[in-house]
DRENDO-1510 file (C-alpha; in Angstrom, 1 decimal, always signed):
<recs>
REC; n; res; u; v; w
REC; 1; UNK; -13.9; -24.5; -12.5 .
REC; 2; UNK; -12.6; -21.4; -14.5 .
REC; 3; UNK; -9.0; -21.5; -15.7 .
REC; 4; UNK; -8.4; -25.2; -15.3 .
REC; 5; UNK; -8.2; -24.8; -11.7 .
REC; 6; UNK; -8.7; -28.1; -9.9 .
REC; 7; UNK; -10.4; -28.1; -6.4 .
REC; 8; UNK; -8.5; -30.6; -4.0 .
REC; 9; UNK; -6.8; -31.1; -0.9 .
REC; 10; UNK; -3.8; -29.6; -2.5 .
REC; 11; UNK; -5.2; -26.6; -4.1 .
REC; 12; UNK; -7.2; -26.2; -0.8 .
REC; 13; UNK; -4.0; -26.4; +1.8 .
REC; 14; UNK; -2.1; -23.5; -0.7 .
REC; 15; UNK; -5.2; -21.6; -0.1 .
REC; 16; UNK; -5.3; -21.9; +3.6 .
REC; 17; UNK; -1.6; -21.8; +3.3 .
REC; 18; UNK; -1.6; -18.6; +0.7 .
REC; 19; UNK; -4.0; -17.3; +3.7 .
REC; 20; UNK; -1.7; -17.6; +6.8 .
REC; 21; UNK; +0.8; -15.6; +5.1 .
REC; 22; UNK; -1.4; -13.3; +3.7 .
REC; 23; UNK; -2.4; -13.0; +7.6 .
REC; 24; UNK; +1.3; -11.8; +8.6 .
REC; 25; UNK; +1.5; -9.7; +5.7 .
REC; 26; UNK; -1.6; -8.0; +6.8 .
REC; 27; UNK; +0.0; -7.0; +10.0 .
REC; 28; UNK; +3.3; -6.0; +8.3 .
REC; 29; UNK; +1.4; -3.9; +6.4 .
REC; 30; UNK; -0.9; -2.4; +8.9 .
REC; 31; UNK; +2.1; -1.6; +10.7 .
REC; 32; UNK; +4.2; +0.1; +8.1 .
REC; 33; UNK; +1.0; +2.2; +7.1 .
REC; 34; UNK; +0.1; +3.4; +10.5 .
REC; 35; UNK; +3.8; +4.4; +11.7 .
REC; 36; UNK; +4.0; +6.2; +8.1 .
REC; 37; UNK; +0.7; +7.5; +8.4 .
REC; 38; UNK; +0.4; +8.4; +12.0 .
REC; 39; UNK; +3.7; +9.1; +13.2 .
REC; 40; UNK; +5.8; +10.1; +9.9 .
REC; 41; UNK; +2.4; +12.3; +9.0 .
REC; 42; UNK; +2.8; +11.0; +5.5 .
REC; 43; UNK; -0.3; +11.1; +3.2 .
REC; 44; UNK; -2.3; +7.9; +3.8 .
REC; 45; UNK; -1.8; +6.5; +0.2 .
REC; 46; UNK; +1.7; +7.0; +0.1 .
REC; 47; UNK; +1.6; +5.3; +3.6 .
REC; 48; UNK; -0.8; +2.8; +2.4 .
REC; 49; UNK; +1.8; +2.0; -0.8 .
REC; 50; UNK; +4.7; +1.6; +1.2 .
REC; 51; UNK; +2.6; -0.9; +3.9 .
REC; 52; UNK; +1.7; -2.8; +0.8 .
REC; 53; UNK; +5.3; -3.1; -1.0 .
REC; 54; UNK; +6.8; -3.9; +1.9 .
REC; 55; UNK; +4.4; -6.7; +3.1 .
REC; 56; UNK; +4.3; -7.9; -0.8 .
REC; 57; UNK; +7.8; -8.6; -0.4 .
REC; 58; UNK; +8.0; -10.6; +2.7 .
REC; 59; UNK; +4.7; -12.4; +1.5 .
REC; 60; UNK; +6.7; -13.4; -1.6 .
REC; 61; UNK; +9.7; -14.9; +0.2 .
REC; 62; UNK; +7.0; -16.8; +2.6 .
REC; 63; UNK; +5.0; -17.6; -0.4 .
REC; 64; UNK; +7.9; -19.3; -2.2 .
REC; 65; UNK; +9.4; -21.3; +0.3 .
REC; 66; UNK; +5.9; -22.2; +2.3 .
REC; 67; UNK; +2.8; -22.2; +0.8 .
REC; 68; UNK; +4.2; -23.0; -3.1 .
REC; 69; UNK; +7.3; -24.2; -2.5 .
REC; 70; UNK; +8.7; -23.0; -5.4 .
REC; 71; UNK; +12.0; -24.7; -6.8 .
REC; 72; UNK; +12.3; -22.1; -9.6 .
REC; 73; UNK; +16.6; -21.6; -9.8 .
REC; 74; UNK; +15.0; -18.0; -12.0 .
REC; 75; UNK; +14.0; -16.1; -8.7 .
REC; 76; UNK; +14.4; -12.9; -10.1 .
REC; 77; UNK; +11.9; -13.2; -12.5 .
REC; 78; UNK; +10.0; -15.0; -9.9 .
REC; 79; UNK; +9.7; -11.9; -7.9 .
REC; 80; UNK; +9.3; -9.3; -10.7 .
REC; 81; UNK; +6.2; -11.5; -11.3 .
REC; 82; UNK; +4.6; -11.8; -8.1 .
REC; 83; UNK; +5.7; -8.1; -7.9 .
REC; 84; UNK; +3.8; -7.2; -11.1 .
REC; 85; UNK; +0.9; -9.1; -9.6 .
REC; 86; UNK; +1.1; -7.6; -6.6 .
REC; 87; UNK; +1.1; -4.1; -8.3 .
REC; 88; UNK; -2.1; -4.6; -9.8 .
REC; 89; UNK; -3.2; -5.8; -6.2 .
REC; 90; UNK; -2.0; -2.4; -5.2 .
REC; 91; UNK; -4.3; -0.6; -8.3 .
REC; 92; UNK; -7.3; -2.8; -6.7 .
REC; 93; UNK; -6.5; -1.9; -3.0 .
REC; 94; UNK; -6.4; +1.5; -3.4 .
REC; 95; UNK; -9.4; +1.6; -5.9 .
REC; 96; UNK; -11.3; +0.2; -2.6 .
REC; 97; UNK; -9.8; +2.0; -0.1 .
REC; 98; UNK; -10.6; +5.2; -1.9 .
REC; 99; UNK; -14.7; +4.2; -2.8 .
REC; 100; UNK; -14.5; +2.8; +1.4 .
REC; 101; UNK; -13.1; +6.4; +2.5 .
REC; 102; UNK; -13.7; +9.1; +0.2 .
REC; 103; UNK; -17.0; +8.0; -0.9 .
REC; 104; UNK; -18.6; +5.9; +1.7 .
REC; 105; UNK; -17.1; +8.0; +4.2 .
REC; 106; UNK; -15.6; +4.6; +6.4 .
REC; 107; UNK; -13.0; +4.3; +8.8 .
REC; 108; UNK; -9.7; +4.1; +7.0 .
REC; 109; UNK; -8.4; +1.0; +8.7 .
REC; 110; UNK; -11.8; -0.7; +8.7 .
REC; 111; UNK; -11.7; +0.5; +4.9 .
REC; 112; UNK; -8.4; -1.1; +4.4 .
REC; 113; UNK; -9.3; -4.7; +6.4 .
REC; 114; UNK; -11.9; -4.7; +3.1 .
REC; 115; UNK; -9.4; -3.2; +0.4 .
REC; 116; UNK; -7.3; -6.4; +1.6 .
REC; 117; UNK; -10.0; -9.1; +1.5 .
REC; 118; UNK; -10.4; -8.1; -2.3 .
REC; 119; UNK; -6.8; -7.9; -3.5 .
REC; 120; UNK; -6.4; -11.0; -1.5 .
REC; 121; UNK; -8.6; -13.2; -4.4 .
REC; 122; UNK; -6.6; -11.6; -7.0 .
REC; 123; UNK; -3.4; -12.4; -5.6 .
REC; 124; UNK; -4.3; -15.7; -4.7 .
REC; 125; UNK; -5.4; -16.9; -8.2 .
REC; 126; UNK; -3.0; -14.5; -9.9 .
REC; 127; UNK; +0.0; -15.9; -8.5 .
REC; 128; UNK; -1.4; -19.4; -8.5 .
REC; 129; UNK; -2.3; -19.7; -12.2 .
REC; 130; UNK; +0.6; -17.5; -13.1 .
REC; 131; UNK; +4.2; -16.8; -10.7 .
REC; 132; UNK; +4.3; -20.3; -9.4 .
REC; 133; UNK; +2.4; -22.5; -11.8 .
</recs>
C-alpha cells in the first residue's frame, strides 16, 4: 500500500468509523447550504462554503474523540490541521461541484452528493496519514 498504510481491522473500523461521521457531516452540511442557499438567497458557493466549514468542524470534534481517538493535549494545532486539510477538501469540492453544475449541467445537490464522495478520500487519508497520525 502507498504511504505505509497498513490494511487491517483497525485501519478498516477508522474507515467505516471516519465514514459515519462523515455521514452526519453530510447532513450538517446539506442543511447549512440549503437554508443559506434557498432561504437566505445567498450564492450557492458561498452557501456551499459555509455548509462545508461548518460541518468540517463538527466532523473534527467527532473525528477526535470517536473515530481516532486522539489524546493529542496540542488541540489547537490539531484543528488548524484538520482545518487546513479540510480547506483543500473545500478547493476539491468545489472544483467538482463546479465541472457537475456549470459544465455538465447536473442538479446541484446531486452534484454536491459527488463533490462529497471525492473530498471524502482526501480527507480520509489526509487526516489519517497527517492530523492524527
Amino acid at each position: 500500500m502507498p504511504f505505509g498504510i497498513v490494511v487491517d481491522k483497525v485501519f478498516i473500523a477508522k474507515f467505516i468509523k471516519f465514514g459515519v461521521v462523515g455521514g452526519t457531516g453530510v447532513i450538517v452540511d446539506f442543511f447549512f447550504t440549503w437554508l443559506c442557499k434557498e432561504k437566505f438567497k445567498w450564492h450557492k458557493y458561498l452557501s456551499n462554503t459555509i455548509g462545508f466549514s461548518i460541518a468540517a468542524s463538527t466532523n473534527w470534534i467527532l473525528n477526535r474523540i470517536w473515530t481516532f481517538q486522539s489524546q493529542n493535549p496540542e488541540m489547537l494545532k490539531e484543528y488548524a490541521d484538520f482545518l487546513v486539510i479540510s480547506l483543500v477538501g473545500l478547493g476539491i469540492n468545489s472544483l467538482v461541484l463546479w465541472i457537475l453544475t456549470d459544465k455538465l449541467k447536473i442538479n446541484f445537490y446531486i452534484s454536491k452528493l459527488g463533490a462529497i464522495a471525492v473530498t471524502t478520500v482526501w480527507n480520509f487519508f489526509a487526516n489519517y496519514l497527517y492530523t492524527f497520525a
